[in-house]
C-alpha positions as CSV (number, residue, x, y, z in Angstrom):
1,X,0.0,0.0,0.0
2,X,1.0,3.4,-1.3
3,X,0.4,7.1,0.5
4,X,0.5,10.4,-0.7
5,X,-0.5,13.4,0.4
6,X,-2.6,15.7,-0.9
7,X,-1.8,20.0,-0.5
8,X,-5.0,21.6,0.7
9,X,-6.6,25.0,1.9
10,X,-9.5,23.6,3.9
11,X,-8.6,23.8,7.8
12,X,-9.0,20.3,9.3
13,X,-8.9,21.2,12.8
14,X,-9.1,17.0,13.2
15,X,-8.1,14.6,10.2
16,X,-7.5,11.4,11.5
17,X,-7.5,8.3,9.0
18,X,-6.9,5.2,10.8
19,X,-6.3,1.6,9.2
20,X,-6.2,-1.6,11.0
21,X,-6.1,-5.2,8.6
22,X,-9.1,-4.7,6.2
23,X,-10.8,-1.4,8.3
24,X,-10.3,2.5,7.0
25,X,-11.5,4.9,9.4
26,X,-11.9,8.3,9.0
27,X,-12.8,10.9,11.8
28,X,-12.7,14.4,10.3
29,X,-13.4,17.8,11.9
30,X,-13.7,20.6,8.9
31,X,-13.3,24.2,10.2
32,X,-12.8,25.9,7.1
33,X,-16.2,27.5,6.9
34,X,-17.1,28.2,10.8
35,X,-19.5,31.0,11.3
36,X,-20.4,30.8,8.0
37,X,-24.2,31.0,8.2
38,X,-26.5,27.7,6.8
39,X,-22.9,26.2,6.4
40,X,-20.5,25.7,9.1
41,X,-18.0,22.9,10.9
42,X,-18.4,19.9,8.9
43,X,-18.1,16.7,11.0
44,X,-17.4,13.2,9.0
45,X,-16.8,10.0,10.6
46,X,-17.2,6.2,8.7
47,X,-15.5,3.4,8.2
48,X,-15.1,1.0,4.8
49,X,-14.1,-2.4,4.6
50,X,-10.8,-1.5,1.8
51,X,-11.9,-5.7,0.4
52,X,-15.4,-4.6,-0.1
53,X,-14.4,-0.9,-1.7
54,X,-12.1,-3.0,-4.3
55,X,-14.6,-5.4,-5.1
56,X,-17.4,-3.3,-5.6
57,X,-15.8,0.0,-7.5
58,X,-12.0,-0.9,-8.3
59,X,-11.3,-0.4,-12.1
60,X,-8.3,-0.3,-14.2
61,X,-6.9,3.3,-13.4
62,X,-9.3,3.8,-10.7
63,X,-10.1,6.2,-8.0
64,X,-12.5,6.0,-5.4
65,X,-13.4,8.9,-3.3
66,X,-14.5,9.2,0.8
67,X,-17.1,12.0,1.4
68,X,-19.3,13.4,3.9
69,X,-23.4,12.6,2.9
70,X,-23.5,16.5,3.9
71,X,-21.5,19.5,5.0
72,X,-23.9,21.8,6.6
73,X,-25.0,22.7,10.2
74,X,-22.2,21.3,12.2
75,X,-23.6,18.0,12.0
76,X,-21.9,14.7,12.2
77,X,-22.2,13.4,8.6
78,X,-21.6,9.9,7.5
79,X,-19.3,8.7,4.7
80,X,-20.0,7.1,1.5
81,X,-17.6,6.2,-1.0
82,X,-18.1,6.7,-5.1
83,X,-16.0,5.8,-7.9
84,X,-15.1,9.3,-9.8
85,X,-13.4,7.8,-12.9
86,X,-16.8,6.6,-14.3
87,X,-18.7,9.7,-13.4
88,X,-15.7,11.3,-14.9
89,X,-15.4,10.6,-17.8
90,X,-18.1,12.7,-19.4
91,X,-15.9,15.7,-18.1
92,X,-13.3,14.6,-20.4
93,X,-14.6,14.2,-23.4
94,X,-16.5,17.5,-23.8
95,X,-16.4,18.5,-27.5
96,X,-13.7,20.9,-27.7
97,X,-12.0,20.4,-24.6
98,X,-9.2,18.1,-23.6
99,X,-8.3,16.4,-20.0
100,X,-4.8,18.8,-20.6
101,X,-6.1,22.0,-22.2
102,X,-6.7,24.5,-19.4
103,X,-3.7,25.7,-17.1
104,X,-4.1,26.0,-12.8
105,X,-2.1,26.0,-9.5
106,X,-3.7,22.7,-8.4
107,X,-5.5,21.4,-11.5
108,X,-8.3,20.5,-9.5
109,X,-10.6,22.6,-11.7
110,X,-9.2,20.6,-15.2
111,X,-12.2,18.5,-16.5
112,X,-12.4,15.2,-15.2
113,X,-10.7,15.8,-12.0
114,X,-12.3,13.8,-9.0
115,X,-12.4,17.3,-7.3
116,X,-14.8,18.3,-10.2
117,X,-17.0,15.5,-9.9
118,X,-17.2,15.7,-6.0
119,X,-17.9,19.2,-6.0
120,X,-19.8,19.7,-9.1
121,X,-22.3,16.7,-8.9
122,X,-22.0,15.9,-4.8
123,X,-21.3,19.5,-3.5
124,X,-19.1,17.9,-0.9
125,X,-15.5,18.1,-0.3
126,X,-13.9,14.0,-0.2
127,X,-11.2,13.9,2.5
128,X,-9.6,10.5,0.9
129,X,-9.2,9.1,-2.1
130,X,-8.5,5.4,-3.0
131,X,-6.7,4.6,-6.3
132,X,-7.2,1.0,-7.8
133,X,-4.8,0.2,-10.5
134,X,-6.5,-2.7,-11.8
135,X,-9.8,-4.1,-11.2
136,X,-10.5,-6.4,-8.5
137,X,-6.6,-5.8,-7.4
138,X,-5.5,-6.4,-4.3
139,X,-5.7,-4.2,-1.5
140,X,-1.9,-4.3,-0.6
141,X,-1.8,-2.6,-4.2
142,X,-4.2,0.5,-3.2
143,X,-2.6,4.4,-3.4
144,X,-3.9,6.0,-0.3
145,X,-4.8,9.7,-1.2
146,X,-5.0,12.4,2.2
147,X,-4.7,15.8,3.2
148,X,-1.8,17.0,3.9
149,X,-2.6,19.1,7.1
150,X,-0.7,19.8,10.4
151,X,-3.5,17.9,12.3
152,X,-3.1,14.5,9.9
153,X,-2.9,11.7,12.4
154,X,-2.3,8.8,9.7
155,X,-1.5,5.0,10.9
156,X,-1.5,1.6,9.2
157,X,-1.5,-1.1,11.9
158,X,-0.4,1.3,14.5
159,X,2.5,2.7,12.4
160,X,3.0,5.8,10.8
161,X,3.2,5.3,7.0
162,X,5.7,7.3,4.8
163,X,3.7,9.5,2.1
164,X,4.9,11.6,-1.0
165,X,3.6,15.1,-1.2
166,X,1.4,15.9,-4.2
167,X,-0.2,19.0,-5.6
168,X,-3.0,17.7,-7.7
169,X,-4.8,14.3,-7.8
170,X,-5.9,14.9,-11.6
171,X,-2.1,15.8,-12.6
172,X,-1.0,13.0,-10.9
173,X,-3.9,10.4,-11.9
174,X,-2.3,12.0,-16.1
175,X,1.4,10.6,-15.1
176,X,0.0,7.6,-13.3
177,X,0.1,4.1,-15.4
178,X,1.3,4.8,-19.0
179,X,0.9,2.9,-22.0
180,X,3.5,2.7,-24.4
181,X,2.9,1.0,-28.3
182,X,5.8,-0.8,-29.3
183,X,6.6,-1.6,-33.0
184,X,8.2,0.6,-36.0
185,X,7.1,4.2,-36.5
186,X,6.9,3.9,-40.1
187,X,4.1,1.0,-42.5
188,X,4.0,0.6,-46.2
189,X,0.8,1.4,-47.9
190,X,-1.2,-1.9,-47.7
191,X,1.6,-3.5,-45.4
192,X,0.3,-5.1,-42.0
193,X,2.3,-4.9,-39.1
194,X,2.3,-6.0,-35.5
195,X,2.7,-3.6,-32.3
196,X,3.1,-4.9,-29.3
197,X,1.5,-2.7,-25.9
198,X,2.7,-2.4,-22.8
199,X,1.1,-0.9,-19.5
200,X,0.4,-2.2,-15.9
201,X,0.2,-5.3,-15.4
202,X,-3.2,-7.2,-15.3
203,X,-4.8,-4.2,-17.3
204,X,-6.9,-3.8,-20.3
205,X,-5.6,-0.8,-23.0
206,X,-8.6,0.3,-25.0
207,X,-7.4,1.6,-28.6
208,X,-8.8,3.4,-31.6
209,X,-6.8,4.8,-34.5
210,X,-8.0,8.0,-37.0
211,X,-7.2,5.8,-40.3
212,X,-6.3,2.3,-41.1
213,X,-7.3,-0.8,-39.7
214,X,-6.9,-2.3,-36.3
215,X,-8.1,-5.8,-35.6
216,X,-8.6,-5.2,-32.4
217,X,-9.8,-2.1,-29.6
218,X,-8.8,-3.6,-26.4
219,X,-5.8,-5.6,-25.7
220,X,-4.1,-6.7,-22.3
221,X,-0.9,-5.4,-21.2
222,X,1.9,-7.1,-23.4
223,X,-0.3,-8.8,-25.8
224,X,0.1,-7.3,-29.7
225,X,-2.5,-6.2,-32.1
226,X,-2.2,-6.0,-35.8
227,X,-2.4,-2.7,-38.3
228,X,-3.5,-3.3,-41.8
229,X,-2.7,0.4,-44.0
230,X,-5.1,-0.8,-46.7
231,X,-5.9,1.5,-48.8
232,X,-3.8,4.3,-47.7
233,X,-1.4,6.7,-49.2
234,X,2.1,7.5,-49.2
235,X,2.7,10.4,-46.8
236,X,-0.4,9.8,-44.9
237,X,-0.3,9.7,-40.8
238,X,-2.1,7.0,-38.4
239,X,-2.2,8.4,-35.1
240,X,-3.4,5.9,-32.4
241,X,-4.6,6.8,-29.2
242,X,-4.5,4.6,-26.0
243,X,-6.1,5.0,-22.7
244,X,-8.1,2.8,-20.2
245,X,-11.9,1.9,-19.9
246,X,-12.7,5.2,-18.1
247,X,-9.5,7.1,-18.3
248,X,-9.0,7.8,-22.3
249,X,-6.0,10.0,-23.7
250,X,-3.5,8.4,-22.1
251,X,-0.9,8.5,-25.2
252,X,-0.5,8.1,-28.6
253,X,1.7,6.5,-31.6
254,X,1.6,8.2,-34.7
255,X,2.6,6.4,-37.9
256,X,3.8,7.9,-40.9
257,X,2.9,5.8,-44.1
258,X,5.5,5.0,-46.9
């Protein structure tokens, strides 16, 4: 199990995220908008089975957030967990907008972000998020996601865990897992060629190209597909794009035809 920590502006005057075997437990205390009329201290406490999170939302590239039902009235809220990638994905395929085309501090308001789902369908704030890198992995393969505040009281089994700082869930959830397409960067004109993929193991890479023909759109990681450039032109380009089932735009190989 992985942990990173997550820069933030809210004040947690309690963030305490304890996990013992199977259990997460969460017992937050969110001062950020005290006296704030019809709004207030938000209180969250709940606790997930991490085996019953992973079998019910994991996906390839996955990420799974912990939220408060509510964060009004200085009521004790409980948690519930959702899987953003899904309800992401929308986001990131607006016409005319790409995951990567807009430019801020955090990048938490880039389309697609889990903050953006959260906040813009929920109108809550999550306090953790769980990334899955495959579905149905294994919970000793989960990337723990918290806030990185001067009251984060963090253990695993009664230890401390170490954690990278991060600024940005969505920039890092664009660098996490690649996919690479192996095989030459040049085809004949009615040639067919193999290309090999590679990404995290156990994963599916879903694929669609602009021209030519692929015989297939979704391939495990190091298994090949086949390019046929029937009926194409000298000087012609085949760009193909690679991503996940729910995370798309993860790279590209563009092929210049001979």
């Amino acid at each position: 199990m992985v942990f990173l920590k997550l820069t933030t502006n809210r004040i947690l005057s309690k963030n305490k995220i304890t996990i013992e075997g199977d259990d997460i437990a969460l017992d937050i205390i969110d001062a950020t908008n005290d006296g704030v009329s019809g709004i207030g201290i938000t209180k969250a406490v709940g606790s997930f089975k991490l085996s019953e999170l992973v079998t019910k939302f994991s996906q390839d590239h996955g990420c799974i957030a912990l939220l408060p039902k509510k964060m009004i009235n200085d009521e004790v809220s409980d948690l519930v967990a959702l899987e953003t990638t899904q309800l992401s994905l929308p986001e990131k395929s607006k016409s005319g907008e790409s995951f990567d085309s807009e430019e801020t501090t955090a990048g938490k308001f880039l389309s697609g972000s889990p903050w953006s789902v959260v906040n813009g369908r929920f109108r809550s704030y999550a306090y953790v998020y769980i990334l899955t890198p495959t579905k149905d992995c294994s919970v000793d393969d989960l990337i723990i996601i918290y806030r990185d505040t001067d009251s984060a009281d963090i253990t695993i089994n009664g230890d401390t865990p170490s954690a990278v700082s991060i600024a940005s869930t969505k920039q890092f959830l664009d660098a996490w897992m690649p996919i690479s397409i192996d095989g030459p960067g040049t085809i004949k004109a009615g040639e067919k060629l193999e290309y090999t993929v590679s990404s995290t193991n156990g994963t599916i890479v879903y694929l669609e190209t602009d021209i030519g023909i692929i015989n297939r759109t979704r391939v495990a990681s190091g298994k090949s597909f086949v390019l046929d450039a029937y009926g194409l032109e000298s000087g012609e380009t085949i760009t193909i794009k690679t991503g996940y089932k729910f995370w798309h735009g993860v790279s590209k190989k563009v092929i210049t035809v001979e």
